[in-house]
C-alpha positions as CSV (number, residue, x, y, z in Angstrom):
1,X,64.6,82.6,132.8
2,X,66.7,81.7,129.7
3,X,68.8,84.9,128.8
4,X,67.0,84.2,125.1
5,X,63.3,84.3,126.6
6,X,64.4,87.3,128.2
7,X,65.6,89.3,125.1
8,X,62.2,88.0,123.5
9,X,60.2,89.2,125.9
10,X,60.7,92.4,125.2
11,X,59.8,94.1,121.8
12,X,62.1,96.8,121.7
13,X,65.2,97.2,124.0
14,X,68.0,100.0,124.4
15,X,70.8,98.8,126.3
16,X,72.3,102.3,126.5
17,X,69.3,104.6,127.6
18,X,70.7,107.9,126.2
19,X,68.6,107.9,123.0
20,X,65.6,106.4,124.8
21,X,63.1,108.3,126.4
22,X,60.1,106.4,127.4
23,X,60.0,105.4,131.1
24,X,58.5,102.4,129.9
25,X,61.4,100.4,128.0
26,X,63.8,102.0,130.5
27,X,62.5,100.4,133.0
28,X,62.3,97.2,130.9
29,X,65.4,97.2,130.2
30,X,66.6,98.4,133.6
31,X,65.3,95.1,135.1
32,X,67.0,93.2,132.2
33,X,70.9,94.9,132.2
34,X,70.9,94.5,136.1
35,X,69.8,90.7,136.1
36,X,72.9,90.2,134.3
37,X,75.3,91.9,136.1
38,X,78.0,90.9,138.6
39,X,79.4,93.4,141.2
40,X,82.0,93.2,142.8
41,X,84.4,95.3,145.2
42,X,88.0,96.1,146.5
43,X,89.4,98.9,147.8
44,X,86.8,101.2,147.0
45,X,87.0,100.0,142.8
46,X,84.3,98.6,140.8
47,X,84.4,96.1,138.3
48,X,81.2,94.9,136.8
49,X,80.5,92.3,134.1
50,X,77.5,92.5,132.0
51,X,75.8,90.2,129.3
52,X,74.5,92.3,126.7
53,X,73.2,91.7,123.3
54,X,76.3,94.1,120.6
55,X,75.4,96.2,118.2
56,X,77.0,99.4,118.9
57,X,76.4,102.5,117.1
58,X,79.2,105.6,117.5
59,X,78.5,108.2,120.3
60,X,78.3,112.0,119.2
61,X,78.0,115.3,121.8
62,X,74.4,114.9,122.0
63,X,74.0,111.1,123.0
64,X,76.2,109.0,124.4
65,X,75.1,105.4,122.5
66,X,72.4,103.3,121.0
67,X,72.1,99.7,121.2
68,X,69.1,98.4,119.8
69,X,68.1,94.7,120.5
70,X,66.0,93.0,117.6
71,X,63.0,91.2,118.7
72,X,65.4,88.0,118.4
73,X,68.8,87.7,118.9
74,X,70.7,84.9,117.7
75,X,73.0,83.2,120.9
76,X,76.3,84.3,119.1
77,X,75.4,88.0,119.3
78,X,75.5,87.9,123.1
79,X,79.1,88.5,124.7
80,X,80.2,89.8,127.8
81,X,81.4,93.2,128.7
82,X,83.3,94.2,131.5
83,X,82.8,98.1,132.7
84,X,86.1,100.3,133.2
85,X,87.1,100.1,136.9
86,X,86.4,103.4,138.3
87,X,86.7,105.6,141.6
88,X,84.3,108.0,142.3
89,X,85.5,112.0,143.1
90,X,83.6,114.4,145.6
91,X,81.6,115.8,142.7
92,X,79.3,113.6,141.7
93,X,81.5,112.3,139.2
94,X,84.1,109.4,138.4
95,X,87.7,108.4,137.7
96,X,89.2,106.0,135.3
97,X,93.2,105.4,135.7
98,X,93.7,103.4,132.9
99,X,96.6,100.3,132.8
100,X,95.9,97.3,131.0
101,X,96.6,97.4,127.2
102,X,93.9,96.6,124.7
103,X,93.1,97.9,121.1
104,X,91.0,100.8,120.4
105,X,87.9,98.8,119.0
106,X,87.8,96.4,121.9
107,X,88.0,99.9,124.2
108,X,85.7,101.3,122.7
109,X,82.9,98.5,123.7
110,X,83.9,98.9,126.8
111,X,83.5,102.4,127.1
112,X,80.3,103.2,125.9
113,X,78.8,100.4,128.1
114,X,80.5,102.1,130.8
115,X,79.3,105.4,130.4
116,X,75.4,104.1,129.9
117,X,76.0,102.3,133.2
118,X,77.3,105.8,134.9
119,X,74.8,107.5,133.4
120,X,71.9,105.2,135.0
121,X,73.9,106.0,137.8
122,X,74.1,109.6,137.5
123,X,77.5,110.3,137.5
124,X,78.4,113.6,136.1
125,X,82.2,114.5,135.3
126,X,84.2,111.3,134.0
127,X,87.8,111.8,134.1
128,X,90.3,109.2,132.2
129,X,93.8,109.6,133.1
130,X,95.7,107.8,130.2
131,X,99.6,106.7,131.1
132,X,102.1,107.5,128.5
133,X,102.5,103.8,127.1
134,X,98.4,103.6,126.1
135,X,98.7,106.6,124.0
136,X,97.0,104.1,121.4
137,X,93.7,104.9,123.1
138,X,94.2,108.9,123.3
139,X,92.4,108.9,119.6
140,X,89.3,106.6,120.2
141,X,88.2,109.1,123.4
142,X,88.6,112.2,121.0
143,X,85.9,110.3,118.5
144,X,83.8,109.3,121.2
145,X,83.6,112.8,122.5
146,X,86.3,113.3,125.3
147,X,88.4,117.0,125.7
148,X,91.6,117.3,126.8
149,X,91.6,118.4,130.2
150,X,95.5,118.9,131.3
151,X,98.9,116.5,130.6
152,X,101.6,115.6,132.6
153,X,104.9,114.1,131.9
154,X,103.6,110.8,132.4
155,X,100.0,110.9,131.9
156,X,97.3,112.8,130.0
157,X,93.8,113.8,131.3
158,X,90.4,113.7,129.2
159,X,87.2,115.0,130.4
160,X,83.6,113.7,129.6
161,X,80.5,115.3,130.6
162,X,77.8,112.7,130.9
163,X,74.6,115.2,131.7
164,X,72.6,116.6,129.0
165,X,72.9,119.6,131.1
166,X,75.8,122.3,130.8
167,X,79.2,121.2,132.0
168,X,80.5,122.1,135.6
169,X,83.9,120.6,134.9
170,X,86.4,122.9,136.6
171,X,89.2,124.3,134.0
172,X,92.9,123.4,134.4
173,X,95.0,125.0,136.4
174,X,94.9,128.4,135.3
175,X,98.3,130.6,137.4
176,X,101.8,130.0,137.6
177,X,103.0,130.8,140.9
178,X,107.0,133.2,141.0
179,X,109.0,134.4,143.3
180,X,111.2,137.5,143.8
181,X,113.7,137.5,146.5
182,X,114.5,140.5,148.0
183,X,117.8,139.8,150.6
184,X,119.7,142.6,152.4
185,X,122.5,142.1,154.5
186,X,123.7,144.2,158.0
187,X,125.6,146.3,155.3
188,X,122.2,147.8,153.9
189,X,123.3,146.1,150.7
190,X,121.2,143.1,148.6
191,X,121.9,140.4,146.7
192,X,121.5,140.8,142.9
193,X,122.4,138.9,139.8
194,X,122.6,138.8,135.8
195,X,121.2,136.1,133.9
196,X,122.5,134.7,131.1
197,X,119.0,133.9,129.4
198,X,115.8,134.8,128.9
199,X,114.3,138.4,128.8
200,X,117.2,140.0,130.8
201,X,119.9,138.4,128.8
202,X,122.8,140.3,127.6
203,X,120.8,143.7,129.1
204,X,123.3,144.5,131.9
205,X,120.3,144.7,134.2
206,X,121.0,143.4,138.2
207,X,117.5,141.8,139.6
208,X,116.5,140.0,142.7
209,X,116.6,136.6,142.1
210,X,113.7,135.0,141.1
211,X,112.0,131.6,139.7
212,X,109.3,129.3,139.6
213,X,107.1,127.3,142.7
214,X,107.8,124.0,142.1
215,X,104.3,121.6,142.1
216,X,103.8,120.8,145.5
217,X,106.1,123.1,147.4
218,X,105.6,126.3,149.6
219,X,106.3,129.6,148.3
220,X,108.5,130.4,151.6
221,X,110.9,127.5,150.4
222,X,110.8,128.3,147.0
223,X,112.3,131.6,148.1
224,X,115.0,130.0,150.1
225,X,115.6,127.1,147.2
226,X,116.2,130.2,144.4
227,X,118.7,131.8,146.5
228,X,120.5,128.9,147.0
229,X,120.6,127.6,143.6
230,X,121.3,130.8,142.0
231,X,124.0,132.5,144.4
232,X,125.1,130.0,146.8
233,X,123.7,132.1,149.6
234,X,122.3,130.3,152.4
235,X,119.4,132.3,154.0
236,X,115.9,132.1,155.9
237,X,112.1,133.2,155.0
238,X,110.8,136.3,156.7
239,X,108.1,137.5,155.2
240,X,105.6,137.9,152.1
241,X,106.1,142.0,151.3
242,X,103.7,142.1,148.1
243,X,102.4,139.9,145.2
244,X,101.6,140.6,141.8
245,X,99.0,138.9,139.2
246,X,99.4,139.4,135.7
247,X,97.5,137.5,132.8
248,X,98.8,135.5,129.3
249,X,102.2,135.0,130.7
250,X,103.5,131.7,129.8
251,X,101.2,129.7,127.2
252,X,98.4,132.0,128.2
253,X,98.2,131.4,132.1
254,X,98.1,134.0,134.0
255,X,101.2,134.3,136.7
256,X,101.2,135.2,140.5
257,X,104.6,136.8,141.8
258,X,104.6,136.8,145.0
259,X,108.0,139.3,146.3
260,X,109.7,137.6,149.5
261,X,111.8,139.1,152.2
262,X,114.8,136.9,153.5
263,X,117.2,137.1,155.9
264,X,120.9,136.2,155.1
265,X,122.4,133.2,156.8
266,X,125.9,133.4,154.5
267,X,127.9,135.9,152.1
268,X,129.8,134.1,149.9
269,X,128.4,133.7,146.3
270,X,128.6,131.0,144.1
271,X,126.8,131.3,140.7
272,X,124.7,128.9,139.1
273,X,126.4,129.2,135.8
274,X,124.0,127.8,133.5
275,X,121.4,130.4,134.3
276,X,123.3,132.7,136.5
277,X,125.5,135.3,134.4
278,X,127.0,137.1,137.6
279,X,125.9,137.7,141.1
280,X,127.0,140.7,143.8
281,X,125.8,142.2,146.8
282,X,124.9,146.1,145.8
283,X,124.1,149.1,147.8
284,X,119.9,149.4,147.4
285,X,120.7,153.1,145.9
286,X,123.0,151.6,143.5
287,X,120.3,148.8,142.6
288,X,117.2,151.4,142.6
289,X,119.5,153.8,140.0
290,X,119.4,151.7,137.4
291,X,117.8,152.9,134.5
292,X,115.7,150.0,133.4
293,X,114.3,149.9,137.1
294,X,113.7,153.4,137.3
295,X,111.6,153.4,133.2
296,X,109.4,150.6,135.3
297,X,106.7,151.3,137.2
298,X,106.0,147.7,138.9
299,X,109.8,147.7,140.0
300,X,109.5,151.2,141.2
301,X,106.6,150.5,143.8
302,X,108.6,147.0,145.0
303,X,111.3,149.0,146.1
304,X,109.2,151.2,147.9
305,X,107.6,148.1,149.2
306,X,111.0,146.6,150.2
307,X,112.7,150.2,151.8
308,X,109.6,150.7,154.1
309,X,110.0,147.3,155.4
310,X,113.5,148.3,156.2
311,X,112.3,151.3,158.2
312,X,110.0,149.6,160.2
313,X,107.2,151.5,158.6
314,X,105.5,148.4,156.9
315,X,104.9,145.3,157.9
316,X,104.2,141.8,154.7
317,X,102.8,138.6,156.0
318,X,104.6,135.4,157.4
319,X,103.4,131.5,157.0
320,X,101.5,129.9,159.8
321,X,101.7,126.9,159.7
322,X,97.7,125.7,159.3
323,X,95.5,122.6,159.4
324,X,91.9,122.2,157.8
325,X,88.6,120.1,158.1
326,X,89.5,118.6,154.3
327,X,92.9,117.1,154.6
328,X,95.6,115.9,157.4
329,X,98.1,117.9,155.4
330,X,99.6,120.8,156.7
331,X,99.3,124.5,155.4
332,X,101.0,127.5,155.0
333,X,98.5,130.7,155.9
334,X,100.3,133.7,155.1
335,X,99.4,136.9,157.5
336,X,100.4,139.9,159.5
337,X,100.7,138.4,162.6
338,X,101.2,141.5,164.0
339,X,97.4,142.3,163.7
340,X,96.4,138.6,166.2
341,X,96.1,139.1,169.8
342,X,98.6,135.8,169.6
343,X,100.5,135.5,167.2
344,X,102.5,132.5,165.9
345,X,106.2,132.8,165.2
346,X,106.9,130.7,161.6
């Protein structure tokens, strides 16, 4: 049938179903979007091109588009519109990684013909990863109802909840992961240091050396990486003693600090100067004496922590190295081994 009998045929079409609610037209025009439609598919990516009849009004929270057809529609209304290529996530939902360039109108077609074809679909959560260098196209998804979800030095990430019903969208990443190390040598002594920035700078205070989890790497090498930046001190991971969470830390995360024993494999300190204002080993007494440690109450109950491990009175948690039903990658399980019948040595 002529696309121009077909668009006659029917009195009254919505090409985006959002603002429609008789299963009567729907179905219509079900039968009519799908006859014009081309699938095809590599590497688990969809790209679709559809012949539809334009006139586009703006999407607000509530709908996501309306496109009436008139009862006739001239052959230069019709154009063809290509879907976003998406991949579909675990949840019921889909991902856009954009990369070619285009201007925000032209986007913006494309789009909204994209989420009534989702939606038919139903697909939930629709994530758009944006690079850097299309930027351009960060404003259009704010108007057309998209939240930012989290950025990255390359990319950022806007959210879309294509349901009627209340969003399940998971939040961003909501902890930064720290680490203290606490390293004492055959002398009963530990290694300590005085930054030259931040909240300790210019207070006299010596700390365990501490610092950030990088994305992507284990807390036991974290431990091991901070020691060797900051004091030149070679040494190796024995064993998670405590760990502390704490909320509005850094641009209101909250913060896990997770305090690590480790054994030393060297003595001789270099300093990292640019954050590193001097570094020693120290008697624990001398360490425990200070002032500022002894006014703090967290700081207080580490050391206790730390000595009794030292006795031989308490016993943290090592990483076993793990494997699960959801991904080939290895895992770091961090128990007291000395609880298993068999335990496994790290």
């Amino acid at each position: 049938m002529h696309i121009n009998n077909m668009l006659r045929s029917l009195p009254k079409l919505s090409l985006l179903f959002s603002s429609t609610r008789s299963p009567h037209y729907v179905a219509r025009a079900q039968r009519f979007l799908y006859t014009g439609t081309t699938i095809k598919r590599a590497a688990s990516r969809v790209k679709i091109g559809v012949t539809i009849p334009v006139h586009i009004q703006s999407m607000s929270t509530s709908t996501i588009a309306s496109i009436s057809a008139p009862e006739m529609v001239a052959e230069d209304q019709l154009q063809q519109i290509k879907l976003l290529t998406s991949r579909d996530d675990a949840y019921g939902g889909v991902i856009v990684d954009l990369d070619q360039s285009m201007d925000s109108a032209t986007f913006v077609t494309i789009l909204r013909a994209s989420i009534s074809h989702w939606k038919q679909l139903g697909k939930k959560g629709l994530w758009i990863k944006v690079p850097i260098h299309l930027v351009n196209l960060v404003e259009a998804l704010v108007k057309e109802g998209f939240g930012y979800h989290h950025a990255e030095p390359k990319y950022l990430m806007l959210v879309y909840w294509i349901p009627e019903s209340p969003s399940t969208i998971p939040a961003n990443a909501t902890h930064r992961v720290g680490i203290g190390s606490f390293v004492m040598n055959e002398k009963k002594e530990v290694l300590v240091v005085q930054e030259n920035s931040g909240h300790f700078q210019g207070t006299g205070v010596w700390k365990f050396p501490t610092g950030v989890v990088d994305q992507g790497e284990d807390i036991c090498v974290a431990a091991v990486r901070e020691v060797k930046e900051e004091t030149g001190v070679d040494s190796e991971f024995v064993e998670v003693l405590a760990f502390r969470q704490s909320h509005n830390s850094f641009f209101e995360k909250s913060d896990l600090f997770f305090v690590c024993m480790l054994r030393p494999l060297s003595s001789d300190i270099q300093i990292q100067r640019l954050e590193i204002e001097g570094a020693q080993w120290m008697s624990f007494e001398e360490y425990a004496a200070q002032p500022f440690i002894q006014k703090s109450e967290l700081l207080k109950y580490i050391n206790d922590v730390c000595l009794a491990k030292t006795d031989g009175t308490s016993s943290g948690f090592c990483p076993v190295s793990t494997s699960s039903n959801f991904s080939d990658q290895k895992s770091y399980l961090y128990l007291n081994v000395g609880t298993l019948k068999k335990p496994n040595s790290f």
